[in-house]
C-alpha positions as CSV (number, residue, x, y, z in Angstrom):
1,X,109.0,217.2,75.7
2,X,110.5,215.7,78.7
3,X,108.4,212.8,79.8
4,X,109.7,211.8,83.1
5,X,107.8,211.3,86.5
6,X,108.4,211.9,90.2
7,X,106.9,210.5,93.1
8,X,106.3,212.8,96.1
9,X,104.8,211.0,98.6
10,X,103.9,214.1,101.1
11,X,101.9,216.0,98.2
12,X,99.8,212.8,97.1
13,X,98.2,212.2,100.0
14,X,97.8,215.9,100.4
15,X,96.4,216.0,97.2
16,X,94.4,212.5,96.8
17,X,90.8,213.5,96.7
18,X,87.8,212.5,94.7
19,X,87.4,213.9,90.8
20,X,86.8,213.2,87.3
21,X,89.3,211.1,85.1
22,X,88.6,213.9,82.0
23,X,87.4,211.1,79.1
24,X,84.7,213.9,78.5
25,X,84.6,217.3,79.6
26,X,81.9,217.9,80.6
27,X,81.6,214.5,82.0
28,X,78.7,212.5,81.9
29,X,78.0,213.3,85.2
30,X,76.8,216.4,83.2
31,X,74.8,214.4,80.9
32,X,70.7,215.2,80.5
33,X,67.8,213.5,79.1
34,X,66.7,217.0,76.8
35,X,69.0,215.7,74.3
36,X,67.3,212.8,72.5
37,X,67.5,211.3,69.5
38,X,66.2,214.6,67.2
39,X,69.1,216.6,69.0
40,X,71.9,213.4,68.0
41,X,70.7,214.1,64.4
42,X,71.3,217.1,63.7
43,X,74.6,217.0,65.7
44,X,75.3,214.8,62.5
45,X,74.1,217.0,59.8
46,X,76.4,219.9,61.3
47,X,79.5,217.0,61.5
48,X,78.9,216.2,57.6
49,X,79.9,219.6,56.8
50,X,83.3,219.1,58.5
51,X,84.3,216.2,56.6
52,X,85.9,215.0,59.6
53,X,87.1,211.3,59.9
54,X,85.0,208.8,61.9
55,X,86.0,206.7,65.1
56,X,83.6,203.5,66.0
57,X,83.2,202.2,69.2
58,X,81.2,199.0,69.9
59,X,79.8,197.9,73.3
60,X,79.9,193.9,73.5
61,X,78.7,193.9,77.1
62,X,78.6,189.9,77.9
63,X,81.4,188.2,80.1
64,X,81.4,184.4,80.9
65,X,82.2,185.3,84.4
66,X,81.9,187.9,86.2
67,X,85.1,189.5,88.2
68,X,84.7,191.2,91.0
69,X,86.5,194.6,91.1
70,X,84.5,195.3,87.7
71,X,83.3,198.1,87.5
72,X,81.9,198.2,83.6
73,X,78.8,197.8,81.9
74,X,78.4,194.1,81.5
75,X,76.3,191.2,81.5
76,X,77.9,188.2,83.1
77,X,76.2,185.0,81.3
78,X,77.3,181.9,79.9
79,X,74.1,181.5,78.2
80,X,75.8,182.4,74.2
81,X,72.5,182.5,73.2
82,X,71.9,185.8,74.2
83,X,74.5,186.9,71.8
84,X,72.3,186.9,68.2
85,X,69.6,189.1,69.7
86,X,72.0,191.8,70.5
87,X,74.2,191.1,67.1
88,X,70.7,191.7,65.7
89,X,69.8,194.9,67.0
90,X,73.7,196.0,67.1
91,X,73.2,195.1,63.1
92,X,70.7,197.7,62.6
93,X,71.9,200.4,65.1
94,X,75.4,200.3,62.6
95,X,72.8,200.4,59.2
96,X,70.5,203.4,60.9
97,X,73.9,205.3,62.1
98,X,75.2,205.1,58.6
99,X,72.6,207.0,57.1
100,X,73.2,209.6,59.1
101,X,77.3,210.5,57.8
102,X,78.6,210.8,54.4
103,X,80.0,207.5,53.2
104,X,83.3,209.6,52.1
105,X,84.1,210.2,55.7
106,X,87.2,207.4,56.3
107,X,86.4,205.4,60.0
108,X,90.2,206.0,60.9
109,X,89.7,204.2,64.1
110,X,87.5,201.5,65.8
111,X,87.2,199.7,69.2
112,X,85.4,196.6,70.5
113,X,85.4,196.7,74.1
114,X,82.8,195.4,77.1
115,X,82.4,193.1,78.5
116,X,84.4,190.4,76.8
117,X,84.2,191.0,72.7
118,X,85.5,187.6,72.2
119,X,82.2,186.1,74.1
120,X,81.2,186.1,70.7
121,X,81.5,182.9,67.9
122,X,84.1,183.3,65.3
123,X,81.6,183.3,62.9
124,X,79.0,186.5,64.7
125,X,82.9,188.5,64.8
126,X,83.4,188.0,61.4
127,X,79.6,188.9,60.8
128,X,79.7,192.1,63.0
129,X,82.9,193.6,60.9
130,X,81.3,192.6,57.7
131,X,78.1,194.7,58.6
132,X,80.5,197.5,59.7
133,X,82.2,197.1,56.4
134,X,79.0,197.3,54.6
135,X,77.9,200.2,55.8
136,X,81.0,202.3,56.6
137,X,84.2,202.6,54.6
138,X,87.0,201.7,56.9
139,X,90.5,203.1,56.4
140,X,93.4,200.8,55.1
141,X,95.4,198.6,57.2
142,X,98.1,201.0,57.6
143,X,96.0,204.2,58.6
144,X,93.7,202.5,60.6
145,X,93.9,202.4,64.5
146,X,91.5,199.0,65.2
147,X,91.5,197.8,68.4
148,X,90.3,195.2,70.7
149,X,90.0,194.3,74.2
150,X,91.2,190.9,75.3
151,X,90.9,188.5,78.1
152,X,93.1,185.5,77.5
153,X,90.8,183.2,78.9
154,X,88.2,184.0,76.0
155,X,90.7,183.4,73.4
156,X,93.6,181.1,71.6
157,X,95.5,180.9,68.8
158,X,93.1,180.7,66.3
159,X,90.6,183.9,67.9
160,X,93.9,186.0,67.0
161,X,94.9,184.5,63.7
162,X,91.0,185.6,63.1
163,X,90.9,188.7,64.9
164,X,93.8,189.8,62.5
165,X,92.5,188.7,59.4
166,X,89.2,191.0,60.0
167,X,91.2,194.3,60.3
168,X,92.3,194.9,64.0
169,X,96.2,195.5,64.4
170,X,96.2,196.8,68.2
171,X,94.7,194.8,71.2
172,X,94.9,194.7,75.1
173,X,95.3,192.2,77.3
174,X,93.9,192.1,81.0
175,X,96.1,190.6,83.3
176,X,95.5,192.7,86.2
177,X,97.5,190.0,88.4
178,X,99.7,186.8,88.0
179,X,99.2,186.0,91.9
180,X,96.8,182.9,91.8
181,X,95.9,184.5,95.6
182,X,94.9,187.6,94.1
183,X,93.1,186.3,91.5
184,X,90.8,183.8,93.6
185,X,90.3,186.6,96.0
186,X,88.8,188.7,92.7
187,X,87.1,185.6,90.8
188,X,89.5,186.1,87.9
189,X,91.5,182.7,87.5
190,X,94.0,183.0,84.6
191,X,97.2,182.0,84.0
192,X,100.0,182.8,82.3
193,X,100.1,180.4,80.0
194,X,96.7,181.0,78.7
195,X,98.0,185.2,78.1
196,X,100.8,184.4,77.1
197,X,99.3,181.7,74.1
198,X,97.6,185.3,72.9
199,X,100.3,187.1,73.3
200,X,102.5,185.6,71.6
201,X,100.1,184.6,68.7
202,X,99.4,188.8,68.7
203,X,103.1,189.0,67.8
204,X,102.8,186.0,65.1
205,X,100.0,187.6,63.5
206,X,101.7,191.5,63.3
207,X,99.7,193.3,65.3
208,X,101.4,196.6,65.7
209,X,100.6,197.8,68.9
210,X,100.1,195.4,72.5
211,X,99.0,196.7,75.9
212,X,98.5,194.9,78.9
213,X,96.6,195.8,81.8
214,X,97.0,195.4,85.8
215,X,95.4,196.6,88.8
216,X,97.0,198.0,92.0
217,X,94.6,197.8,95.0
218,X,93.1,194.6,95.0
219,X,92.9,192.2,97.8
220,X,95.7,190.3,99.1
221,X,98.3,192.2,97.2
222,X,101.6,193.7,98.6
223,X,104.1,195.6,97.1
224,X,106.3,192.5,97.1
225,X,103.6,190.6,94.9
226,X,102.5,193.3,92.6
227,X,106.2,193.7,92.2
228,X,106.4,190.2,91.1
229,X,103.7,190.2,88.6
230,X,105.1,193.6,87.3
231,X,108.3,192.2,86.9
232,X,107.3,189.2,84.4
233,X,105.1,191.9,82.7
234,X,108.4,193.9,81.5
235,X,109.7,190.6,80.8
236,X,107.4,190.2,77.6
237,X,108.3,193.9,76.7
238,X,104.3,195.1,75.7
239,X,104.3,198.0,73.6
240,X,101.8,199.7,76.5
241,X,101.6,198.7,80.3
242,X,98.3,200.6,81.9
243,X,98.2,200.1,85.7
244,X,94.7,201.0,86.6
245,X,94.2,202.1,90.5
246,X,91.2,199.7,92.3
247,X,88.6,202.0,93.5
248,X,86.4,199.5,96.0
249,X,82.5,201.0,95.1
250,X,80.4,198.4,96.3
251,X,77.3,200.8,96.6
252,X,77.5,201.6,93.2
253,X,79.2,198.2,91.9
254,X,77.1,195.4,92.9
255,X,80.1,193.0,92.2
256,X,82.1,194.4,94.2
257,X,80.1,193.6,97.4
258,X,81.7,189.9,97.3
259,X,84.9,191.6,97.9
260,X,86.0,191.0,101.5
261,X,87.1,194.8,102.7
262,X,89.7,193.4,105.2
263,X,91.8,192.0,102.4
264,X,92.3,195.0,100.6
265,X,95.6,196.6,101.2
266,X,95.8,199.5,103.1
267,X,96.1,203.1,101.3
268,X,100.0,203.2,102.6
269,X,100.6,199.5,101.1
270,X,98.3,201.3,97.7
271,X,101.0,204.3,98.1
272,X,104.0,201.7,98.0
273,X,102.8,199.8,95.2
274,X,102.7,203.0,93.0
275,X,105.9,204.0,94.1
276,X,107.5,200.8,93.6
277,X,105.9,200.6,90.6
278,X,106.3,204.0,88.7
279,X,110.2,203.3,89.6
280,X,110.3,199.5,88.0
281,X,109.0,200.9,84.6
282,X,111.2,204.1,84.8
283,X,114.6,201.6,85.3
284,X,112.6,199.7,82.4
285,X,112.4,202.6,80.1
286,X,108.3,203.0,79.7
287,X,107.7,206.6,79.8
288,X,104.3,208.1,81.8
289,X,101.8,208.9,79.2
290,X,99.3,209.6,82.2
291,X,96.6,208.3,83.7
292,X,97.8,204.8,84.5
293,X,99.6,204.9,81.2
294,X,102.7,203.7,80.1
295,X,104.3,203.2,77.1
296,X,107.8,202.4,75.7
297,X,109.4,205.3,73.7
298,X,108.9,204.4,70.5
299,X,105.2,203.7,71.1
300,X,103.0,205.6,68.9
301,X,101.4,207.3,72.0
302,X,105.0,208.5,73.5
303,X,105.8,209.9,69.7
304,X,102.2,211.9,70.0
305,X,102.9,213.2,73.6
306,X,106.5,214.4,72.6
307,X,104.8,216.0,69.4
308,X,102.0,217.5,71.6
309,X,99.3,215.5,69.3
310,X,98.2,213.3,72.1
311,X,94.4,213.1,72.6
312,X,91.7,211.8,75.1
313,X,88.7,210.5,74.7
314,X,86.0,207.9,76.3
315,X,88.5,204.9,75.3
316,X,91.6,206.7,77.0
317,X,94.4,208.1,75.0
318,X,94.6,208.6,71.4
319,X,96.3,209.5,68.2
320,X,93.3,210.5,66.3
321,X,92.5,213.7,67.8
322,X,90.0,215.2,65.1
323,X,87.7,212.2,64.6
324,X,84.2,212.5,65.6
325,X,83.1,209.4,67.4
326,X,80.0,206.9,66.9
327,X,79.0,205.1,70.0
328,X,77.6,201.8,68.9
329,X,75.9,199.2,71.2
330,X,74.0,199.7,74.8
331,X,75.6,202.3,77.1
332,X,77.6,203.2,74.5
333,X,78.5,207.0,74.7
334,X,79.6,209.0,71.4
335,X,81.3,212.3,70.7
336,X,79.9,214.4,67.4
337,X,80.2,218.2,66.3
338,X,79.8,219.9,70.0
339,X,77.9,217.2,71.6
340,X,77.8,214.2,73.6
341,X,75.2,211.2,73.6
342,X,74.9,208.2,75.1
343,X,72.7,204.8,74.2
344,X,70.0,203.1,76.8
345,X,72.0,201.7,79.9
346,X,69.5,198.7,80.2
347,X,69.3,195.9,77.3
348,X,65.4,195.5,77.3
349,X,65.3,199.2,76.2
350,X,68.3,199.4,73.8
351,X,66.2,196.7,71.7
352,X,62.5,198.5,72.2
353,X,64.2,201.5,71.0
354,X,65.6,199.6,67.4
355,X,62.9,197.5,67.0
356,X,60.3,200.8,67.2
357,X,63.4,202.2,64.4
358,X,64.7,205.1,66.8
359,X,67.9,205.2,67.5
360,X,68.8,204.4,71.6
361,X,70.4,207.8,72.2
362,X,68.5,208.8,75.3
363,X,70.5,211.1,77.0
364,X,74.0,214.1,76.5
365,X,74.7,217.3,76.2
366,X,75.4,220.2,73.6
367,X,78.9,221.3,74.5
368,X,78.3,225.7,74.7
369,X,81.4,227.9,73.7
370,X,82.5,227.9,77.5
371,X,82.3,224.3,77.5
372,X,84.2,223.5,74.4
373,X,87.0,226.3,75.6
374,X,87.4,224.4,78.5
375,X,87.3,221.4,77.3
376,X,90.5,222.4,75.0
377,X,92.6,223.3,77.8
378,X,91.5,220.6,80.0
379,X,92.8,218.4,76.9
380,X,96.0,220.0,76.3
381,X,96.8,219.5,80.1
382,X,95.9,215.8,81.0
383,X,97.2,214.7,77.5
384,X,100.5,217.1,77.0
385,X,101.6,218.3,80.3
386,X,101.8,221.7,79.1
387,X,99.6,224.4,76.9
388,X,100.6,227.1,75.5
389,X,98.1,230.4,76.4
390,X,98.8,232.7,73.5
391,X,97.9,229.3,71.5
392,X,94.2,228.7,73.2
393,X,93.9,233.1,73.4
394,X,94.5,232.4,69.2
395,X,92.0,229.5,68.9
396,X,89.3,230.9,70.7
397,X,89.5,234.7,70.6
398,X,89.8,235.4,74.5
399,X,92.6,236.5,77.0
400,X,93.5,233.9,78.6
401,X,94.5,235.6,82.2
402,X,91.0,237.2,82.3
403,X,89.0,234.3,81.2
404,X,90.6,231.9,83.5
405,X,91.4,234.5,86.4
406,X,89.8,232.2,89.0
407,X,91.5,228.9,87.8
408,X,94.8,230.6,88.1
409,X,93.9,231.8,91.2
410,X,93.3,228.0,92.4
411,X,96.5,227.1,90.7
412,X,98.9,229.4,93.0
413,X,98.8,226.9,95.5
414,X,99.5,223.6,93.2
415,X,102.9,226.4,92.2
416,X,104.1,226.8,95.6
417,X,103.9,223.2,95.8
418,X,105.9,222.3,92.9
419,X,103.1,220.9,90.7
420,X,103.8,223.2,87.9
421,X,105.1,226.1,86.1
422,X,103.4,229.1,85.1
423,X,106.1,231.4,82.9
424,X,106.3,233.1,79.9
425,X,102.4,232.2,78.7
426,X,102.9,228.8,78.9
427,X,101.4,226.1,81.8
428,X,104.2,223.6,82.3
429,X,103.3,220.6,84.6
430,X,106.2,219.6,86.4
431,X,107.6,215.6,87.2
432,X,105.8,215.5,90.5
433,X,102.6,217.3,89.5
434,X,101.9,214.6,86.8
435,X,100.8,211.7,89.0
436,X,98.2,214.8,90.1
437,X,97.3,216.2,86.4
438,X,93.5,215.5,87.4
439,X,94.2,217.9,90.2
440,X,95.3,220.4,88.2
441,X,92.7,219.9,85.4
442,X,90.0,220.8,88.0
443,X,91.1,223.7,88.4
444,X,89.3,224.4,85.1
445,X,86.5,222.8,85.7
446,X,83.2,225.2,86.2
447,X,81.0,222.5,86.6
448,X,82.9,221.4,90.2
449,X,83.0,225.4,91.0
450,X,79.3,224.5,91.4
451,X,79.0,221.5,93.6
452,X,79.8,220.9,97.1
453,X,82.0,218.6,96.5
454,X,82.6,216.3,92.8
455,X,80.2,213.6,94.0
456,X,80.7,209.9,92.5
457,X,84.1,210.3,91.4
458,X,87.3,208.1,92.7
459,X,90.3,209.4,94.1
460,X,92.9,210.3,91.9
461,X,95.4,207.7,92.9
C-alpha cells in the first residue's frame, strides 16, 4: 500500500478537536470497577483454550528526575531503595500470573517501560528477567520482539552490553530535544553525547530495531529549532523516529504546572513544526506509520503496514497482532480473551493487594460482540489506512452498510473533504486524511455517540 502523507493545513485546524488515540477500544475511559480479579481469571481460563501467544508488559514506574511535560505514571525519586520492595511484589505478581496460562504458550513479545526501567541496579534487571524466565517460557532470540525504553542519562555502555545479554533486541531512546533552552525550560538536561554513547553501543551490541523519540510543542521551541534537532536525528539514521505532539494538562498532570504557559509555542508555530517536520522525514525517506510514527522502509513496522498485518495496542504499534497481553506492575493495563484489566494506580495498594495474595487487577471491561466488532475496524483503520467491508461482513457475520449506517453517515463529510475513499467495499484513507485517522476512527466509536463531547482526551494534533 502506498504509505505517503499530505499536509493540509486548512482541514487540520478544521478538524483538530479532542479524542481518543485508539490503544484500546473501548478505551479506558470505559473502564469499571465490576470487573475484579474473579472476572481477570476466568478471562484466562477462556485465553488457555486459544493457545494464543503471550505479550508481557512491565511497569517500572521510578524516574531519578522528574520532567515536566510528563505525563506517565511515575514516581520521581532518587531514593534506589524504593526499588527492592516493588521488585518484590513485581516478583510475585509474574509467579501468581503464571499460574494462570499454560506454560506452552511462547511470550513472543515483552516491554519494560515507566518511568525509567534502567532506575534499576544491573543486578535487580538481571533478577527481574530471570523471574520472568522462571516462570514463563520466552521465545528465541530471533522470534522474540523484547523491548525497552531508554533515557540516556540512566544508562552507558555497559547498561546496553547488559540489556543485550538478558534478551532485549529493540529499544527507544527519548530525546525529545537537543536544544539545551528547551530542555532547561522542561527539566530534562541531556546531551548528545550521553544518547549518543547508547546509541551507538545499541548498534555494537545488535539490537535489531532503534527508535528515538521527540516532542513538538514544548516551550521555547520554533520551527527553526525543532528543525535543528530533527535534522541531527536523521543524521544517526534510527530505524523508528516517533514525534509525539505536547499536550500542556496541568489539571490533570501535576508536573506540568511548573511549566511556564507563555513559553509554549503558539498552535500556528505547533502547525509549522509538523509541517516542517512531516516534509524533513518524507525528503529523508521515513514513511508515516501513524500516530507520530515513523519508520524507514525496511523497518519491520513499514513491511507490516504494506502487508496490512500492522497492529495496536497499549504500547503503540505492533507486529504481534494475536498475542494476548499480561499487564505486569502498578497501573499496568492488560488485554486477554475479550477483556481489558488494569492493576491499582497507587503503590501502597498494588502491594496490600500481593501481600493479601490477590492479584491488583481492580478495574476493565468485558469487550461485548459490538465492542469487539468495532474494535476490528477501528484497528484496521488507525493501523492500515484502509479495510476492506466484505472482509469484516465475512469475520463477523453482519452487513457492513446496515450495521455501520450512522458511521457512514458521519463519514460523508470527511469524503467531501478529501479524507478518504469509500468505493467498491473498501474504506481507503487518503494522504491528507492520515494526519486525521483518529478523526475518522470516531466515527465508529458508539461510546462518543453517547457523550456530549469525548471528555479528557487531547487534540489530535
Amino acid at each position: 500500500m502506498e504509505q505517503g502523507i499530505s499536509f493540509d493545513l486548512g482541514l487540520i485546524r478544521r478538524y483538530d478537536q479532542s479524542g481518543p488515540r485508539y490503544t484500546s477500544y473501548p478505551t479506558a475511559v470505559e473502564f469499571d470497577e465490576r470487573f475484579d480479579e474473579a472476572a481477570y481469571k476466568a478471562a484466562c481460563a477462556r485465553s488457555n483454550l486459544s493457545g494464543r501467544p503471550l505479550s508481557l508488559y512491565f511497569h517500572l514506574p521510578f524516574c531519578d528526575t522528574v520532567c515536566f511535560y510528563c505525563a506517565c505514571n511515575k514516581i520521581a525519586t532518587k531514593d534506589r531503595s524504593l526499588a527492592p520492595p516493588y521488585l518484590e511484589r513485581l516478583h510475585k505478581e509474574i509467579a501468581m500470573q503464571s499460574a494462570l496460562f499454560d506454560r506452552h504458550r511462547v511470550v513472543e513479545q515483552l516491554h519494560w517501560g515507566g518511568g525509567t526501567p534502567t532506575f534499576l541496579s544491573h543486578d535487580q534487571m538481571q533478577g527481574l528477567m530471570d523471574q520472568t524466565r522462571r516462570h514463563f517460557t520466552l521465545a528465541d532470540d530471533a522470534v522474540g520482539e523484547f523491548s525497552i525504553e531508554i533515557d540516556p542519562r540512566e544508562a552507558d555502555a555497559a547498561t546496553v552490553a547488559l540489556l543485550r545479554r538478558i534478551g532485549f533486541n529493540r529499544m527507544s531512546l527519548g530525546v525529545q530535544d537537543f536544544d539545551p533552552r528547551v530542555q532547561a525550560a522542561v527539566n530534562r538536561i541531556q546531551t548528545e553525547a550521553e544518547t549518543l554513547e547508547v546509541l551507538d553501543a545499541a548498534r555494537a551490541q545488535g539490537f535489531r530495531s532503534i527508535s528515538l523519540d521527540l516532542i513538538y510543542g514544548l516551550p521555547l521551541q520554533t520551527a527553526a529549532s525543532f528543525l535543528s534537532t530533527l535534522d541531527r536525528i536523521i543524521e544517526l539514521t534510527p530505524d523508528r523516529i516517533s514525534v509525539f505532539n505536547y499536550a500542556h494538562l496541568p489539571t490533570r498532570f501535576k508536573a506540568q504546572r511548573r511549566i511556564n504557559e507563555t513559553d509554549l509555542p503558539a498552535p500556528e508555530v505547533k502547525l509549522e513544526i509538523l509541517q516542517s517536520t512531516i516534509a524533513r522525514l518524507g525528503e529523508a525517506g521515513y514513511v508515516y506509520i501513524g500516530m507520530d510514527h515513523f519508520a524507514r522502509p525496511d523497518d519491520e513496522l513499514a513491511q507490516a503496514q504494506r502487508a496490512g498485518t500492522l497492529y495496536r495496542n497499549f504500547q503503540g504499534y505492533s507486529t504481534h497482532a494475536d498475542c494476548d497481553l499480561i499487564g505486569l506492575g502498578v497501573t499496568s493495563i492488560g488485554k486477554v480473551d475479550n477483556t481489558y484489566g488494569q492493576n491499582r494506580r497507587e503503590l501502597d495498594e498494588y502491594y496490600a493487594d500481593l501481600d493479601a495474595d490477590r492479584l491488583p487487577v481492580f478495574r476493565g471491561l468485558t469487550l461485548n460482540r459490538d465492542d469487539l466488532i468495532r474494535r476490528d475496524v477501528i484497528t484496521r483503520l488507525i493501523c492500515n489506512f484502509q479495510l476492506s467491508m466484505p472482509a469484516v461482513e465475512t469475520a463477523w457475520d453482519i452487513v457492513f452498510a446496515d450495521y455501520f449506517a450512522d458511521a457512514l453517515k458521519r463519514l460523508e463529510v470527511m469524503v467531501g473533504d478529501g479524507l478518504l475513499q469509500i468505493e467498491d467495499g473498501t474504506i481507503r484513507i487518503l494522504p491528507r486524511g492520515r494526519l486525521l485517522v483518529r478523526n475518522i476512527c470516531m466515527a465508529f466509536d458508539a461510546y462518543l455517540a453517547n457523550k456530549s463531547g469525548p471528555i479528557g482526551f487531547s487534540k489530535v494534533i
